[in-house]
C-alpha positions as CSV (number, residue, x, y, z in Angstrom):
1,X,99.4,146.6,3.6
2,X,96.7,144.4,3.7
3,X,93.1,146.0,4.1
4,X,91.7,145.8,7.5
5,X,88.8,143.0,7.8
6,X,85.4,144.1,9.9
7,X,85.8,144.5,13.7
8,X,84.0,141.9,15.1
9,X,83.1,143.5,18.1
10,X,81.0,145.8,16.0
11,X,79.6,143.2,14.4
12,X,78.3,141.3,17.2
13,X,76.8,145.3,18.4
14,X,75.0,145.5,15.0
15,X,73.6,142.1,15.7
16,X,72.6,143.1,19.2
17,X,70.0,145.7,17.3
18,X,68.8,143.5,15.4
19,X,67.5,141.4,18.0
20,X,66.2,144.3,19.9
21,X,64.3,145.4,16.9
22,X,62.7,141.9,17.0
23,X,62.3,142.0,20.6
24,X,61.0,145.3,20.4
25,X,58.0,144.4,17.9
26,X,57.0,141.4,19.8
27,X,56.6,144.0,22.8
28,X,54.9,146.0,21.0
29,X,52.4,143.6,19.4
30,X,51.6,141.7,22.3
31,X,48.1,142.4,22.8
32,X,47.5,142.1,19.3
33,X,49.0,138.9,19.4
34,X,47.2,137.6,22.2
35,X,43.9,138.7,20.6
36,X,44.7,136.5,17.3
37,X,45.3,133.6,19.7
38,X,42.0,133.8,21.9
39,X,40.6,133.8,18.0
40,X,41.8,131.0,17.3
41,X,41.5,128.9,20.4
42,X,45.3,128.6,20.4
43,X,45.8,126.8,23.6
44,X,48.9,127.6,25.6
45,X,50.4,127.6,29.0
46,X,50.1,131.4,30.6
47,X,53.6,130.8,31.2
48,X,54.3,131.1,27.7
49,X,52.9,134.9,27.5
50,X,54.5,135.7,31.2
51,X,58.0,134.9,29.0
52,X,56.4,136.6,26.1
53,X,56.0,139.5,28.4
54,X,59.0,139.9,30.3
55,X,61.8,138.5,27.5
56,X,62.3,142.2,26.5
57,X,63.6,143.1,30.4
58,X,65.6,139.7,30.6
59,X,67.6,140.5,27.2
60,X,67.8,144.1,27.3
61,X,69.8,143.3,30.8
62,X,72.2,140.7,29.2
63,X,73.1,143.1,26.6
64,X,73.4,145.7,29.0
65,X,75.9,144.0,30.6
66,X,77.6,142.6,27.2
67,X,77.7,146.1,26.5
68,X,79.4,147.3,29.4
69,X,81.7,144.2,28.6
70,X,82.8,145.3,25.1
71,X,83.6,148.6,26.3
72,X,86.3,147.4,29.1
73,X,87.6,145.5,26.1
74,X,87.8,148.5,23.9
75,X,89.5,150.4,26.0
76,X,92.5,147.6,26.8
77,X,92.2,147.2,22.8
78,X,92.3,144.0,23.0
79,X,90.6,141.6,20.3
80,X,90.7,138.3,21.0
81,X,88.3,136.0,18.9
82,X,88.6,133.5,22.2
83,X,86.4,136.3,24.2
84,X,83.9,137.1,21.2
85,X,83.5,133.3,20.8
86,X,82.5,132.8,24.5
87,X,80.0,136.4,24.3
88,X,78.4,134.4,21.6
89,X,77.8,130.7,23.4
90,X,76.7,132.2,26.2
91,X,74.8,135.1,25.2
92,X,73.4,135.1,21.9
93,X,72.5,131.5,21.5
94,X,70.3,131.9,24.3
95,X,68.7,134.6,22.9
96,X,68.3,133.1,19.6
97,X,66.4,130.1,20.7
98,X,63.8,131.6,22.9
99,X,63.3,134.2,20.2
100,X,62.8,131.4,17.7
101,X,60.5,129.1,20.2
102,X,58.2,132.8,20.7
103,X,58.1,133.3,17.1
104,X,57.8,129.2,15.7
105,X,54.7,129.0,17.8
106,X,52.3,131.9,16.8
107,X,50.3,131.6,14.4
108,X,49.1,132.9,11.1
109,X,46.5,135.9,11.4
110,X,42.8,135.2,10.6
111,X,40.8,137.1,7.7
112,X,38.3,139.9,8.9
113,X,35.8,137.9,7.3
114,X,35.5,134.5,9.3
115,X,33.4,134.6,12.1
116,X,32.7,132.5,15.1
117,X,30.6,129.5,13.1
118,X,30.9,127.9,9.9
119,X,29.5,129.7,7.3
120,X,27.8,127.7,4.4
121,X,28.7,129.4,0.9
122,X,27.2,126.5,-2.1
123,X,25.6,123.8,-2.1
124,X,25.1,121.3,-4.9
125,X,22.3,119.0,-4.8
126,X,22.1,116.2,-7.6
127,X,20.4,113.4,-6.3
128,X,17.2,114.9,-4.1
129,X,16.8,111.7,-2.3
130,X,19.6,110.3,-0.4
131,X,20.8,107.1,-1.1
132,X,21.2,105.3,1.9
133,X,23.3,101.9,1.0
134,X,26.6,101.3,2.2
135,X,30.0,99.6,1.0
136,X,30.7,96.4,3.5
137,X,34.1,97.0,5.0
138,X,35.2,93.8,3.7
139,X,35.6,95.3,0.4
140,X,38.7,97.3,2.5
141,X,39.9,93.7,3.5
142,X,40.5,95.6,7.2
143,X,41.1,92.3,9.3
144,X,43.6,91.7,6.9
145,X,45.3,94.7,7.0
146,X,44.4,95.0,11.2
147,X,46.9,91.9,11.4
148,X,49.7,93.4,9.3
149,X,49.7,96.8,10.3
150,X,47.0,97.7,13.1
151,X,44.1,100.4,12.5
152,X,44.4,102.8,10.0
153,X,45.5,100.8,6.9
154,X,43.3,98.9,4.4
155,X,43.8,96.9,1.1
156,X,41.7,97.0,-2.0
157,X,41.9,94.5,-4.9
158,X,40.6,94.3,-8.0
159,X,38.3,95.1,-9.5
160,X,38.0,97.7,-7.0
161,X,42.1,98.7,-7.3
162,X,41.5,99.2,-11.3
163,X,38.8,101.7,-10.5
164,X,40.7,103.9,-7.7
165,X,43.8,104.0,-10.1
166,X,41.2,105.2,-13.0
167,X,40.4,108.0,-10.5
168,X,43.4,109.0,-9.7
169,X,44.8,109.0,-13.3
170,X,41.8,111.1,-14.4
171,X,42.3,113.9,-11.8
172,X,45.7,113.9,-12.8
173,X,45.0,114.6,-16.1
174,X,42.6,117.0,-16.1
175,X,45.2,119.7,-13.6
176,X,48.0,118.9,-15.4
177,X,46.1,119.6,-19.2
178,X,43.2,121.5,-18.1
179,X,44.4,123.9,-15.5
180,X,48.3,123.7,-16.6
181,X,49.7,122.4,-13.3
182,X,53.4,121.5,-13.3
183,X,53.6,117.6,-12.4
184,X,56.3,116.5,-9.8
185,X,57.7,113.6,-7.9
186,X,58.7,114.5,-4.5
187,X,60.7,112.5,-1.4
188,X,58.5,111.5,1.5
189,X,60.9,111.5,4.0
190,X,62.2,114.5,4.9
191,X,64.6,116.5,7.6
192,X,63.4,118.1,10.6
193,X,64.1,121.3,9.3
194,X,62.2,120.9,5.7
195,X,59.0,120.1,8.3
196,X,59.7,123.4,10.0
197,X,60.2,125.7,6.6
198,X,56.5,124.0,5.7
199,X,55.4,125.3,9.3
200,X,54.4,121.5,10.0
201,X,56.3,122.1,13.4
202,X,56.1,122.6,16.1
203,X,52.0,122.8,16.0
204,X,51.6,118.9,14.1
205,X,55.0,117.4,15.9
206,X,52.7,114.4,17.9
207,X,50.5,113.8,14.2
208,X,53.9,112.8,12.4
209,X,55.6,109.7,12.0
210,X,59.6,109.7,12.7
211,X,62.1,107.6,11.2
212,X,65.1,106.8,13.4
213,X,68.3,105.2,11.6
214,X,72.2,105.3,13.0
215,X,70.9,108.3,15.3
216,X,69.5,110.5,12.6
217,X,66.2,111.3,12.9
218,X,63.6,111.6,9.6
219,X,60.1,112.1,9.3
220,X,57.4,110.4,7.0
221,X,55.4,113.6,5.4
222,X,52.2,114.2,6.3
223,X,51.6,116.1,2.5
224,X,53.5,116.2,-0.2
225,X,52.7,120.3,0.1
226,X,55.7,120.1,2.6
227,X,58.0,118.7,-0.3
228,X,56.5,120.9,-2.5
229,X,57.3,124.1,-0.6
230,X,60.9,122.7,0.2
231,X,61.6,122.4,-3.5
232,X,60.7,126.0,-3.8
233,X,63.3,126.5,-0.7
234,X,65.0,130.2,-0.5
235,X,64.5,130.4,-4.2
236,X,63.7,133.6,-6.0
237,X,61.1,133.7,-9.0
238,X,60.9,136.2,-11.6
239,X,57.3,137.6,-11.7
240,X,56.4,136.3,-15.2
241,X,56.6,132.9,-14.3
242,X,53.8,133.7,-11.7
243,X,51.2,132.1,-11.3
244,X,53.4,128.8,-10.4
245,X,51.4,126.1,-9.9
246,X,52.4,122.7,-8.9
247,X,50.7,119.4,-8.3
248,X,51.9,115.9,-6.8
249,X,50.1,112.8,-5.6
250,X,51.8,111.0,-2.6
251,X,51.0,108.4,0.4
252,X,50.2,110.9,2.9
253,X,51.2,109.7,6.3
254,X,49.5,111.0,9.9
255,X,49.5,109.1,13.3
256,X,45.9,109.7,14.0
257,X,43.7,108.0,16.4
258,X,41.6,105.7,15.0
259,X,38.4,104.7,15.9
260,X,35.7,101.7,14.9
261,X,33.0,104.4,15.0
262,X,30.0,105.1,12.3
263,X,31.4,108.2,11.2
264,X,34.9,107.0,10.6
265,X,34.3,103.2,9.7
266,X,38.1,102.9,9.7
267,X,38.4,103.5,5.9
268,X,37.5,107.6,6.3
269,X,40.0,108.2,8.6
270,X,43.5,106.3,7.8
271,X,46.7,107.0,9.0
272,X,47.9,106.5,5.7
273,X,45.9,107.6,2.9
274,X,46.1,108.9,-1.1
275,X,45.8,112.8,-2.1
276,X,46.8,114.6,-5.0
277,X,48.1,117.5,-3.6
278,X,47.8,121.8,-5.7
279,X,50.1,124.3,-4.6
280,X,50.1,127.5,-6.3
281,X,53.1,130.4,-5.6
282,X,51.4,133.7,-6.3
283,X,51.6,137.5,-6.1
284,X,50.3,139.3,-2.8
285,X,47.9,141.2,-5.0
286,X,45.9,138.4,-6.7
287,X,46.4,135.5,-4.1
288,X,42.2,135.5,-3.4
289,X,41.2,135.5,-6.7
290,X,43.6,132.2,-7.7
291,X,41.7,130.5,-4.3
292,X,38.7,131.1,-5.9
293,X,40.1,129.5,-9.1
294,X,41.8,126.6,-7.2
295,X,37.9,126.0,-5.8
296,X,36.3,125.8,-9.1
297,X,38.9,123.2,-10.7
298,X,37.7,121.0,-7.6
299,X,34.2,121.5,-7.7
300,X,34.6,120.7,-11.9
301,X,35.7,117.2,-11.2
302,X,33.0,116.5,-8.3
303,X,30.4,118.0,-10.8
304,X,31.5,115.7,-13.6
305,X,30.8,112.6,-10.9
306,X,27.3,114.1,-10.3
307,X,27.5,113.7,-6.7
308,X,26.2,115.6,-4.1
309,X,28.7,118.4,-2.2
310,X,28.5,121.4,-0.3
311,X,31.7,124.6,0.2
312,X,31.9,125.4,3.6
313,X,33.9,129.0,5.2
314,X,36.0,127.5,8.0
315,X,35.2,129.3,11.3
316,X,38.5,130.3,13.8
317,X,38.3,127.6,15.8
318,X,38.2,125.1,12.8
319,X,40.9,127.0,11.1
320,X,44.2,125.7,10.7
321,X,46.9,128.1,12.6
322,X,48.7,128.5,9.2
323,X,46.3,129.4,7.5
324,X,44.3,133.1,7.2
325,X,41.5,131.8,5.4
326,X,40.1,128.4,4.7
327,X,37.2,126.4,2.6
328,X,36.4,123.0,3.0
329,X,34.8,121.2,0.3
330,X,33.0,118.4,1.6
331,X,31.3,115.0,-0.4
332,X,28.1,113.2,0.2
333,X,28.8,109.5,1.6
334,X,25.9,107.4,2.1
335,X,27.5,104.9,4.1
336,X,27.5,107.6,7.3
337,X,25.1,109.6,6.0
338,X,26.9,113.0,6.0
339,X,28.9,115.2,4.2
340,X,33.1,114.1,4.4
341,X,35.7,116.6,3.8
342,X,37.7,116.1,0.6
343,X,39.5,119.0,-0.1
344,X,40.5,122.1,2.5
345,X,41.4,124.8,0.3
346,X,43.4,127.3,1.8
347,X,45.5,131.0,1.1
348,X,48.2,131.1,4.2
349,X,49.2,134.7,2.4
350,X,53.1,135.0,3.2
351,X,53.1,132.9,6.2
352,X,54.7,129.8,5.1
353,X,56.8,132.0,2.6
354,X,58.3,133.9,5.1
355,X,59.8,130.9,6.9
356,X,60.8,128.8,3.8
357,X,62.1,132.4,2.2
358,X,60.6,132.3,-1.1
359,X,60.2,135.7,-3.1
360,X,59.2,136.8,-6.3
361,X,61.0,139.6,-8.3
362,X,59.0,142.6,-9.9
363,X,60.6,145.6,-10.9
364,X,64.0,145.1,-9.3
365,X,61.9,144.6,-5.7
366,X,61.5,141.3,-3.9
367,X,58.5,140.5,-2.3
368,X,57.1,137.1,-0.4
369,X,54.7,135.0,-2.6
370,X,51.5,133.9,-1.4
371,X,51.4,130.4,-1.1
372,X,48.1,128.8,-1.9
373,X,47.2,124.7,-1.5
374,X,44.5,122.6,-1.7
375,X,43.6,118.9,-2.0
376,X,42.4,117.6,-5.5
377,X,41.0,115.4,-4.4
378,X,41.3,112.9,-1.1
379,X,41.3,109.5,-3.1
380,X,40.3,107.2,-0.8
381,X,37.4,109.2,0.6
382,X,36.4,110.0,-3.1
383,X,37.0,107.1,-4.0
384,X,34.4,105.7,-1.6
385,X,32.0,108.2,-2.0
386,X,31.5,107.4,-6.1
387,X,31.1,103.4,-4.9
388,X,28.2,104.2,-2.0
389,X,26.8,106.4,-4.6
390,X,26.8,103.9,-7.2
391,X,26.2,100.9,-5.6
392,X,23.1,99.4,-7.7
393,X,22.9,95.8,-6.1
394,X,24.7,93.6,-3.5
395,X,28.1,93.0,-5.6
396,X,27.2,95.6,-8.8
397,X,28.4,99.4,-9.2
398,X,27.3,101.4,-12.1
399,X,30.5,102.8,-14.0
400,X,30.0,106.4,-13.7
401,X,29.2,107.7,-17.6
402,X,32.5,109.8,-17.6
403,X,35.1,106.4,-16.9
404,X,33.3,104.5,-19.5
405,X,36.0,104.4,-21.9
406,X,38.7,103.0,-19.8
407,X,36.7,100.1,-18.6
408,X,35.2,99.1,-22.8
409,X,31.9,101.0,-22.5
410,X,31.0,98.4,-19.5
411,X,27.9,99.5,-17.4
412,X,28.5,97.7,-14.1
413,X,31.5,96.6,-12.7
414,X,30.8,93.6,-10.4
415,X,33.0,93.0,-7.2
């Protein structure tokens, strides 16, 4: 005699209080909910609570009656997997999906620390008076690039190229020696459902570019943090390999709208732009203290550049939805006269963790990391800020003293 295999009619009654446990919470937390969102200026249709409201009444019916269904079968005794399979189209897929649409579209909750405004926490002043010269947008070659591939795009040649890809090899260097970050190369097109596990979607879904090919759709990443966190995918870490801290430099991709304004200047804000990107996976306890370590390997390199920047505290509206608390590190560019943003460093606790199901192991217990990322740095808008900040004459920059050695102990570079 063969051992008897699990009733699936029990199964799919188990699975029915599972989803009213979920249901159940939502009900429950609905005004807590709804206060986060008001926070946050999360703007949605008052349908959307009216279903948010009323979904525990419309399901609780439908098992009701699923219920009352089973039971007529039970008594017949009859099992057919024909009648199971049709309880579960019908039924449970419904369910599912308006469960998942509820729960894909809240957001992350805010720290009790961040207020209505921005909140200024440093600010470094090097050069007291402001230089007020600016890069000609010719050095971007943007007609060029306007004619090939519209607003948004640029090219830069050399001398200029050398200098950028000096940069960029320099901050490399210094997280991958200096603060031990683990270097990898990561695809930048991915699935629709690596974009969800990263929470990209469904809040950035009109900001991404989509690949279509024989009917399959792809999307061009916004970050190589998305990558990052899909490499990490339902993976389990044992606790002394914690802090684990990664770092990759990608194209980032965004279908932004792009404007011929002062404060953009087309070379700001691109829709497709260079940023080394720092992920760190780290225990619930000490996720704060490694974003305040993440902030000073940032504000080392600016420092090192001797150029003015300032470390502002995100306010709720500002504040991305996946993120609890968030600190922009912004640059001095005289070309606009203002501080840019560079880097947005930011501690979403277990909120992207949760979705992409990545735990850490400690004492036989599993537990979601913390997920912490930050950008260091933006290249392009660093990139510009060192050459409006250095810009001596018409067609000279002064090397800054720091990338001496790779250009032979030269003081200018001319252009």
């Amino acid at each position: 005699m063969q051992p008897a295999g699990p009733d699936p009619i029990m199964i799919i009654l188990e699975y029915f209080n599972f989803i009213m446990f979920k249901v159940n919470f939502i009900y429950k937390n609905t005004k807590k909910l709804f206060i986060n969102l008001k926070k946050k200026k999360y703007l949605l249709n008052i349908n959307f609570f009216k279903k948010l409201f009323f979904l525990k009444k419309k399901i609780f019916k439908k098992i009701l009656n699923l219920k009352k269904f089973i039971k007529k079968n039970l008594k017949k005794k009859k099992k057919n997997n024909y009648t199971i399979k049709w309880i579960y189209k019908s039924y449970l897929k419904k369910i599912n999906k308006t469960l998942k649409l509820i729960i894909l579209k809240m957001p992350n909750f805010t720290h009790f620390i961040i207020i209505k405004k921005n909140i200024l926490i440093k600010k470094y002043i090097y050069k007291n008076k402001k230089n007020e010269k600016k890069i000609k947008n010719k050095i971007f070659n943007l007609k060029k690039s306007n004619k090939v591939a519209g607003r948004g795009f640029s090219y830069i040649t050399q001398p200029l190229s050398i200098l950028y890809l000096t940069l960029e090899n320099y901050m490399l260097k210094i997280h991958i020696n200096e603060n031990n970050y683990k270097y990898i190369i990561v695809p930048h097109i991915l699935k629709f459902k690596s974009l969800l596990n990263s929470c990209q979607i469904p809040k950035f879904i009109k900001k991404l570019f989509i690949i279509k090919n024989n009917k399959r759709i792809k999307y061009l990443i916004p970050t190589s943090e998305v990558s990052l966190i899909n490499f990490m995918y339902n993976k389990k870490i044992k606790s002394k390999f914690i802090p684990l801290k990664f770092i990759s430099k990608t194209p980032c991709y965004r279908n932004e709208n792009i404007s011929y304004g002062k404060i953009n200047r087309c070379i700001i804000k691109q829709k497709q732009f260079d940023k080394i990107e720092l992920l760190n996976f780290v225990d619930y306890k000490n996720s704060y203290k490694y974003l305040k370590e993440l902030i000073k390997n940032i504000e080392k390199i600016i420092r090192k550049f001797k150029i003015n920047y300032r470390i502002l505290k995100l306010s709720k509206k500002n504040i991305s939805y996946i993120s609890t608390i968030t600190y922009d590190i912004e640059i001095w560019i005289p070309g606009i006269n203002n501080y840019c943003e560079i880097s947005s460093c930011s501690n979403s606790e277990n909120y992207q963790s949760l979705r992409s199901k990545i735990k850490y192991v400690k004492n036989n217990k599993f537990f979601y990391t913390h997920i912490i990322n930050g950008s260091g740095l933006a290249i392009g808008r660093f990139f510009l800020s060192i050459i409006e900040n250095y810009l001596e004459k018409d067609n000279f920059i002064k090397i800054p003293n720091i990338l001496k050695n790779k250009f032979k102990n030269l003081n200018y570079l001319k252009f």
